[in-house]
MIDOSE-1310 file (N, C-alpha, C; in nm, 2 decimals, decimal comma, always signed):
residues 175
xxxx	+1,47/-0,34/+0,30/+1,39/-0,43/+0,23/+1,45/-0,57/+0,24; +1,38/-0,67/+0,25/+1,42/-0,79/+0,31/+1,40/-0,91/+0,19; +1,48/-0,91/+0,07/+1,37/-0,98/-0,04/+1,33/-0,90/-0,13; +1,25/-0,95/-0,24/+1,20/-0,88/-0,37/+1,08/-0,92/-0,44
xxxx	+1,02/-0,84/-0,44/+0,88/-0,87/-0,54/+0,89/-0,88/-0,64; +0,76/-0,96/-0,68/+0,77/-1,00/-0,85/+0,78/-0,88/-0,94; +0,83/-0,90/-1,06/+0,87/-0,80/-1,16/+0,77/-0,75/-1,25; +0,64/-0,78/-1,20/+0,52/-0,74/-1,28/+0,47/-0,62/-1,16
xxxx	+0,34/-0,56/-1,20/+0,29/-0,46/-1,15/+0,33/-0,49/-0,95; +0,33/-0,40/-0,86/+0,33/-0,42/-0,72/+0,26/-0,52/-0,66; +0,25/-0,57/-0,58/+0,13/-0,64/-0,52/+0,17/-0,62/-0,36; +0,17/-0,55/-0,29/+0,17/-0,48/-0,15/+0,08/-0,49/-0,03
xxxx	+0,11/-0,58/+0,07/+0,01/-0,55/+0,17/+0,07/-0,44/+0,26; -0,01/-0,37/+0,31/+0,04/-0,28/+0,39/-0,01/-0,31/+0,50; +0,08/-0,38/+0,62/+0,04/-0,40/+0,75/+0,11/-0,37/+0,87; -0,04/-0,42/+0,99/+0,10/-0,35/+1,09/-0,05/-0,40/+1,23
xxxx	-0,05/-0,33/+1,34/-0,21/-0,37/+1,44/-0,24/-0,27/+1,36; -0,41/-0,23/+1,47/-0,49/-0,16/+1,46/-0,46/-0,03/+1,47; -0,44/+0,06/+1,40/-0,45/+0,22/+1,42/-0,32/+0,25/+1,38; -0,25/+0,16/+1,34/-0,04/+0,20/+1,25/-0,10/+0,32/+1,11
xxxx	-0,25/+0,28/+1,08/-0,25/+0,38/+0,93/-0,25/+0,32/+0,81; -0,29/+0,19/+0,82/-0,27/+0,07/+0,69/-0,38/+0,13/+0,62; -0,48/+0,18/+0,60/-0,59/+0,24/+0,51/-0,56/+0,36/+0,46; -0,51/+0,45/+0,58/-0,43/+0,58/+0,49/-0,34/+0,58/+0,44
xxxx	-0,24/+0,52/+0,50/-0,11/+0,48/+0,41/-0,11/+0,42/+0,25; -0,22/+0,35/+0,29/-0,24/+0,23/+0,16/-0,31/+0,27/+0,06; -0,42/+0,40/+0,06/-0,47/+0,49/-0,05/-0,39/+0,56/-0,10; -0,29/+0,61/-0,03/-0,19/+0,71/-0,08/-0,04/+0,67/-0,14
xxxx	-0,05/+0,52/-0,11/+0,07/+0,40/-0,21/+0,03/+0,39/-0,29; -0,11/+0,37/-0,36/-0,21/+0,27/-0,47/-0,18/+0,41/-0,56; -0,25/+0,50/-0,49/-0,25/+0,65/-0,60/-0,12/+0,70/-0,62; +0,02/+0,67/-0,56/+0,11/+0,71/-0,61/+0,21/+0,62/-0,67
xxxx	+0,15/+0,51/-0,67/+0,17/+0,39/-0,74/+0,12/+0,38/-0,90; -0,02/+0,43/-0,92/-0,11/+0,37/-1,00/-0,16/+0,26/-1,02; -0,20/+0,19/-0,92/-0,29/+0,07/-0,90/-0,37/+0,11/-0,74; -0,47/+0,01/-0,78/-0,60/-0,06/-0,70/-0,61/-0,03/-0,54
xxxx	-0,66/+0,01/-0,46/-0,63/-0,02/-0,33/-0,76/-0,09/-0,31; -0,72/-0,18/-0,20/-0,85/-0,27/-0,15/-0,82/-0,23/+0,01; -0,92/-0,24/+0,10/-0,92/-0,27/+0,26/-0,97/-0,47/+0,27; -0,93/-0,49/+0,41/-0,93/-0,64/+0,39/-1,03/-0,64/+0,49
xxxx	-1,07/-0,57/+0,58/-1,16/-0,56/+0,65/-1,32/-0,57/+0,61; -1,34/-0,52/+0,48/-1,48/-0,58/+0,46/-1,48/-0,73/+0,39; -1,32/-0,86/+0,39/-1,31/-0,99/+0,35/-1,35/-1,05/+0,44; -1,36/-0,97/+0,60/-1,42/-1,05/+0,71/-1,54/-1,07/+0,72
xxxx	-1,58/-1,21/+0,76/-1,69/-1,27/+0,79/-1,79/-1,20/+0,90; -1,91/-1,17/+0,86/-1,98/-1,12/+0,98/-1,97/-1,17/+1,08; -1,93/-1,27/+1,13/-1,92/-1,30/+1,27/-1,82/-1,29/+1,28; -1,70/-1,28/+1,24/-1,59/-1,23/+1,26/-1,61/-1,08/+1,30
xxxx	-1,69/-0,98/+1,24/-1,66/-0,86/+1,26/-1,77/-0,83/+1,40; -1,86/-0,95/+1,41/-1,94/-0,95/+1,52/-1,84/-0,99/+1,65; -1,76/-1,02/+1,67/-1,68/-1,07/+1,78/-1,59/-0,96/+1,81; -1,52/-0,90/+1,68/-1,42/-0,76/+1,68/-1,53/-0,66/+1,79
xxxx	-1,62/-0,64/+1,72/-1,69/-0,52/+1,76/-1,72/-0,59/+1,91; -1,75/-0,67/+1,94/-1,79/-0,72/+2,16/-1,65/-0,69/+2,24; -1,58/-0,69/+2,14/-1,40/-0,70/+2,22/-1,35/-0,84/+2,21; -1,35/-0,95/+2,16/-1,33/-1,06/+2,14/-1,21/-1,10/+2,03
xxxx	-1,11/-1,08/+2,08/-1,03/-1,09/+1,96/-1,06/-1,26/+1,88; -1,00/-1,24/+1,76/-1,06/-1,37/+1,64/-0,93/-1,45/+1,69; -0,96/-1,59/+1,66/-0,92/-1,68/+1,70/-0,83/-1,73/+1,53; -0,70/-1,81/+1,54/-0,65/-1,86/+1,44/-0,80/-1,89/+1,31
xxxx	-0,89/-2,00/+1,36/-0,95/-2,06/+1,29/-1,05/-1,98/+1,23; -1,10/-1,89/+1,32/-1,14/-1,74/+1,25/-1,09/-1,71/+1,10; -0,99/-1,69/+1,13/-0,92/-1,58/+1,02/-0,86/-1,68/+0,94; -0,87/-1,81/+0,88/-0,81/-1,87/+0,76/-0,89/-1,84/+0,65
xxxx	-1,02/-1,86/+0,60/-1,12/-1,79/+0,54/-1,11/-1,64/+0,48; -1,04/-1,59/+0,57/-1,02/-1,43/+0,55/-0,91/-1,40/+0,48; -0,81/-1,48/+0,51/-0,64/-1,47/+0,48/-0,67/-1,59/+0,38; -0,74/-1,66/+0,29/-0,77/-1,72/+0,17/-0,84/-1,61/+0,09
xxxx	-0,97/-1,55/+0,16/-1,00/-1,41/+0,05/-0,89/-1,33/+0,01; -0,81/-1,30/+0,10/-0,70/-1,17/+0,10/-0,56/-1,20/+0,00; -0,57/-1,33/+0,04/-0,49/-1,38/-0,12/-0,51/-1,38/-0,23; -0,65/-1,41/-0,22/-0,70/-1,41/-0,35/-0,72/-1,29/-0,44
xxxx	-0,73/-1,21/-0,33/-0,79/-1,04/-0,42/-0,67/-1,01/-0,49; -0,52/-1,04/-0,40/-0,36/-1,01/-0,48/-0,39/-1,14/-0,62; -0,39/-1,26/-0,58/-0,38/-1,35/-0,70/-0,45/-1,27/-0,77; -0,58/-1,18/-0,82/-0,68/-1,13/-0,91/-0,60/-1,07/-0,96
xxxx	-0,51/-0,96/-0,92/-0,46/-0,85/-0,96/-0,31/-0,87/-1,00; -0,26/-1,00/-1,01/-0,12/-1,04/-1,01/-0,06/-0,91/-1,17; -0,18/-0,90/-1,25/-0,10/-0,84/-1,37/-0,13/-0,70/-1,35; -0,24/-0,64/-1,24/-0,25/-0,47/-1,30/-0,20/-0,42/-1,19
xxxx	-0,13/-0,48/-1,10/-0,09/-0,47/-0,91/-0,23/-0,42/-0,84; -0,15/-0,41/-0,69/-0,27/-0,39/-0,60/-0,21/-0,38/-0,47; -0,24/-0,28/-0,39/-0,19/-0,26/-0,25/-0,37/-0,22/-0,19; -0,30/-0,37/-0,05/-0,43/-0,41/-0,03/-0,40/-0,40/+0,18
xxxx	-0,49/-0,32/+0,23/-0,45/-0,30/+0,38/-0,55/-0,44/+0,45; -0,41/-0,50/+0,54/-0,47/-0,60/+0,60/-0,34/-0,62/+0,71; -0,38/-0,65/+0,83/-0,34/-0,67/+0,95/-0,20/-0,78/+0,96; -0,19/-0,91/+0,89/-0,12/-1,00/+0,88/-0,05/-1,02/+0,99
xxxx	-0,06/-1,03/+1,11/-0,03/-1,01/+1,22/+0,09/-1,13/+1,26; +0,06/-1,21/+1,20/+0,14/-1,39/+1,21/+0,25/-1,39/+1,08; +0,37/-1,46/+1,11/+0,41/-1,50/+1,00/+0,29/-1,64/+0,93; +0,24/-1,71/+0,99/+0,15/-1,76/+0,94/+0,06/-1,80/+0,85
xxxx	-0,03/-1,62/+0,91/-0,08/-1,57/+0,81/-0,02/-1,48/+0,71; +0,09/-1,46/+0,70/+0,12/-1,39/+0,58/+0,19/-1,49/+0,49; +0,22/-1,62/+0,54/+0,23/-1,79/+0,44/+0,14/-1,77/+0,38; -0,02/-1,77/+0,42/-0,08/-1,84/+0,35/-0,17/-1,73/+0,30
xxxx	-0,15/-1,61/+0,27/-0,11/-1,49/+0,19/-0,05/-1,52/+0,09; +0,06/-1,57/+0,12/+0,17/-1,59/-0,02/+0,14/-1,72/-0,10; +0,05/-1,81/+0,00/+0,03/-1,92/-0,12/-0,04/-1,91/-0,23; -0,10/-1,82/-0,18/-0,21/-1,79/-0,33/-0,16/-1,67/-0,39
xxxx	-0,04/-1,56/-0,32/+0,01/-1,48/-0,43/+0,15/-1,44/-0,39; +0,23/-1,57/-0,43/+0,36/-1,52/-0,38/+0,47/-1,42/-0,41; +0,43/-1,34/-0,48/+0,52/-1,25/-0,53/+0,45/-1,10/-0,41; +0,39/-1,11/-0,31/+0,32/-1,01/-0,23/+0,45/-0,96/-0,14
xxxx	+0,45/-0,81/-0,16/+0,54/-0,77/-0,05/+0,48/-0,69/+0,06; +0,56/-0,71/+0,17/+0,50/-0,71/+0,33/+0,56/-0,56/+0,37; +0,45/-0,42/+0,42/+0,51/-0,32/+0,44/+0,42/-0,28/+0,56; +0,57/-0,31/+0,68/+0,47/-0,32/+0,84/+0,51/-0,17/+0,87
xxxx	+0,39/-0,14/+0,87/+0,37/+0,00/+0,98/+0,37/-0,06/+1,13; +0,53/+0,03/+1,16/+0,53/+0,01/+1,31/+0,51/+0,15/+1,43; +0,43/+0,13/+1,50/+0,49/+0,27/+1,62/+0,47/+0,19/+1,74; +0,50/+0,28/+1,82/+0,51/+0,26/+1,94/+0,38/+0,23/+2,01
xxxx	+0,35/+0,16/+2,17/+0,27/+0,12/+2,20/+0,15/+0,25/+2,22; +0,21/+0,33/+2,25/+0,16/+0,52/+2,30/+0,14/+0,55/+2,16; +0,16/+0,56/+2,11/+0,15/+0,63/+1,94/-0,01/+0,54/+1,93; +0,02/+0,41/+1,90/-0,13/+0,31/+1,85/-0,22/+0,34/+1,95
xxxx	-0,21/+0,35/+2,01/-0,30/+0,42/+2,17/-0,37/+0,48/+2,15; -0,34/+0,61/+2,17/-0,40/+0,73/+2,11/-0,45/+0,75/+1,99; -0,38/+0,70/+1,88/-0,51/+0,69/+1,74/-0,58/+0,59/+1,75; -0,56/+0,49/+1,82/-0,72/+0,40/+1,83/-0,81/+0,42/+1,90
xxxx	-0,74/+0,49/+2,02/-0,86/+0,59/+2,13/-0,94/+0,71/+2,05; -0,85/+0,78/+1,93/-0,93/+0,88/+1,88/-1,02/+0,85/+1,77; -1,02/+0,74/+1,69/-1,07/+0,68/+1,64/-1,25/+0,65/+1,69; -1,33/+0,67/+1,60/-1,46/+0,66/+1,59/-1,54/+0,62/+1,45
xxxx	-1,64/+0,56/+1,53/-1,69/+0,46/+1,44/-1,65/+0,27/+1,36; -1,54/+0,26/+1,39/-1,45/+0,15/+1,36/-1,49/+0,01/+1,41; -1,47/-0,08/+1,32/-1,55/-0,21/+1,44/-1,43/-0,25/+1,50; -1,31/-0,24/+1,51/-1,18/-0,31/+1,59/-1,21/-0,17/+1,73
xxxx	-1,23/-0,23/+1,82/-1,24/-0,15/+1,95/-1,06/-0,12/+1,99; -1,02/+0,00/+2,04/-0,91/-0,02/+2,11/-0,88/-0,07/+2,20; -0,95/-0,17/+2,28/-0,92/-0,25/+2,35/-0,83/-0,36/+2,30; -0,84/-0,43/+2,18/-0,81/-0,51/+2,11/-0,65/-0,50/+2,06
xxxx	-0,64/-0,40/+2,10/-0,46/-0,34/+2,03/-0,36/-0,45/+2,10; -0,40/-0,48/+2,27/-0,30/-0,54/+2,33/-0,28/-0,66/+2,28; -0,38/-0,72/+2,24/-0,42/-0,84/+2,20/-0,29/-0,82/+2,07; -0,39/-0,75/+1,95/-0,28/-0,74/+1,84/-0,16/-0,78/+1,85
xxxx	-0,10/-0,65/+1,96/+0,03/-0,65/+1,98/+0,11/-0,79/+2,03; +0,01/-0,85/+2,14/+0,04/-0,96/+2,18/+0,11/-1,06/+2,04; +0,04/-1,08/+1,94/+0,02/-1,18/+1,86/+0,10/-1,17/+1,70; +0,17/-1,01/+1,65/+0,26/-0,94/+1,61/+0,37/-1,03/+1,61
xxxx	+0,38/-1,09/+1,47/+0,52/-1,18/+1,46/+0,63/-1,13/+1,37; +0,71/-1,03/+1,38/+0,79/-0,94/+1,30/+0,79/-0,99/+1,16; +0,82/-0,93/+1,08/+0,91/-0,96/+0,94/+1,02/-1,04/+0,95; +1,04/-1,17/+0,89/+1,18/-1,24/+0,90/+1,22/-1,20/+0,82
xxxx	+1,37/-1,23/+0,77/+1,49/-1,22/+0,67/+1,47/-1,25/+0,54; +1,39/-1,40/+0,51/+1,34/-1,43/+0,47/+1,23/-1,40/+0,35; +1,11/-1,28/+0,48/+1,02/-1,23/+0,36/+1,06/-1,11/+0,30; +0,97/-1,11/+0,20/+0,98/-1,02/+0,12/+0,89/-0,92/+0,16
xxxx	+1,00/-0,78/+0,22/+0,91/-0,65/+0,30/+1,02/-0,56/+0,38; +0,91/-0,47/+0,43/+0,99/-0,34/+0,49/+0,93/-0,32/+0,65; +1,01/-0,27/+0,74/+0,92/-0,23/+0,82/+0,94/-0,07/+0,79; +0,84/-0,02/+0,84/+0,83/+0,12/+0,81/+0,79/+0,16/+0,96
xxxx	+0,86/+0,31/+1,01/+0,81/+0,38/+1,15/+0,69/+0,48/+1,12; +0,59/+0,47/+1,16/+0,44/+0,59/+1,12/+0,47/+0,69/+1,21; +0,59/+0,75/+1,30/+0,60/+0,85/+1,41/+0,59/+0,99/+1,27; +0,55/+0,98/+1,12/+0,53/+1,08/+1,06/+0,44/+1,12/+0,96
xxxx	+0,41/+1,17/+0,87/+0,29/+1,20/+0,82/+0,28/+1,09/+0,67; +0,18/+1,07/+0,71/+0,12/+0,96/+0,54/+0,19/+1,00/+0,42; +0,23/+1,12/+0,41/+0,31/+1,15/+0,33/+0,45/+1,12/+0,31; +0,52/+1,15/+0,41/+0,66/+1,13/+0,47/+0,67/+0,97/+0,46
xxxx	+0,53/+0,90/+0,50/+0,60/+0,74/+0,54/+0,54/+0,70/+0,35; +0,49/+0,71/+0,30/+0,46/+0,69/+0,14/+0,59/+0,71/+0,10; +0,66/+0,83/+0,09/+0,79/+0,89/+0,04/+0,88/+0,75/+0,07; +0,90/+0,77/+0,20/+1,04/+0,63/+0,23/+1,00/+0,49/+0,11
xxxx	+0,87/+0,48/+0,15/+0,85/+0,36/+0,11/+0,86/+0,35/-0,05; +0,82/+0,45/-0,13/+0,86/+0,45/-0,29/+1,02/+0,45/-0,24; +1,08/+0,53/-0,16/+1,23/+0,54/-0,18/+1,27/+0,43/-0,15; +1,25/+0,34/-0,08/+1,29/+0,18/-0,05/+1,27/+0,12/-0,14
xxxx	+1,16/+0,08/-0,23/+1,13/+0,01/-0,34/+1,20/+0,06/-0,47; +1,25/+0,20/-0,47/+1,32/+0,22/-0,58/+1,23/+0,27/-0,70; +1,12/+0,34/-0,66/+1,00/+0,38/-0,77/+0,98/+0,48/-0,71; +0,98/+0,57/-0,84/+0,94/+0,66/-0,89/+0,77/+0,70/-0,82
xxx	+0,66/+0,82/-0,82/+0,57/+0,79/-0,79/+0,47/+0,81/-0,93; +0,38/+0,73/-0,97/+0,33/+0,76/-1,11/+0,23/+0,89/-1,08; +0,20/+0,95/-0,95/+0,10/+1,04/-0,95/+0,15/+1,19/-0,94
């Protein structure tokens, strides 16, 4: 862990590209946490999610609007916590994440290029096309020293990668 969260309830983004498990991961943090889970994916603008879905990855100016909602849902929940799945792909955007809820810690699900491959290939129904991963990965600006966060490896089960991650944070699970 790189840093430390605020000392009030969690406030957790769980991120990483497309298909790391930030939605499964992040239901099964919230419920063994005891707080809130949100997806960030429905904070996107229809035409945002109209461009995802053609294969058109979103552009910086796209996604400020998005990354102001997605702070804001953590600023909402600053006192009951909240682990909230969102992509945060930039150091950037995970600044301007933290301007509106700085006490947010950053928990990147990482695998391999083959690993994300294959679950975004088997993936159905989703509006982020697997085409779009390279893109992701292209634009994927690590965790610095600096933030406050983990990287985490998904080569194991939602279960296993939940486990490390209470074990890294040093909590107990409330469920």
């Amino acid at each position: 862990m790189t840093g430390e969260a605020g000392a009030g309830e969690p406030l957790i983004c769980v991120m990483g590209v497309s298909a790391a498990g930030k939605s499964t991961v992040g239901i099964a943090l919230a419920s063994a946490l005891g707080v809130s889970f949100e997806d960030a994916d429905p904070l996107h603008s229809e035409a945002n999610r109209a461009k995802m879905n053609a294969g058109t990855p979103l552009t910086d100016e796209d996604r400020w609007s998005w990354l102001d909602a997605v702070g804001g849902r953590f600023a909402a929940h600053e006192s009951d916590g909240l682990v909230l799945a969102c992509s945060a792909l930039r150091r950037a955007y995970r600044d301007r994440i933290r301007a509106a809820a700085p006490d947010v810690l950053f928990v990147h699900l990482h695998g391999s290029r083959e690993l994300l491959g294959s679950r975004a290939a088997a993936r159905t129904g989703h509006f982020m096309p697997p085409a779009l991963l390279e893109s992701q990965l292209a634009t994927l600006d690590e965790l610095e020293p600096d933030e406050a966060g983990m990287v985490v490896v998904v080569d194991k089960t939602p279960e296993e990668i939940v486990r490390e991650i209470l074990d890294r944070l040093g909590v107990a699970s409330t469920r």
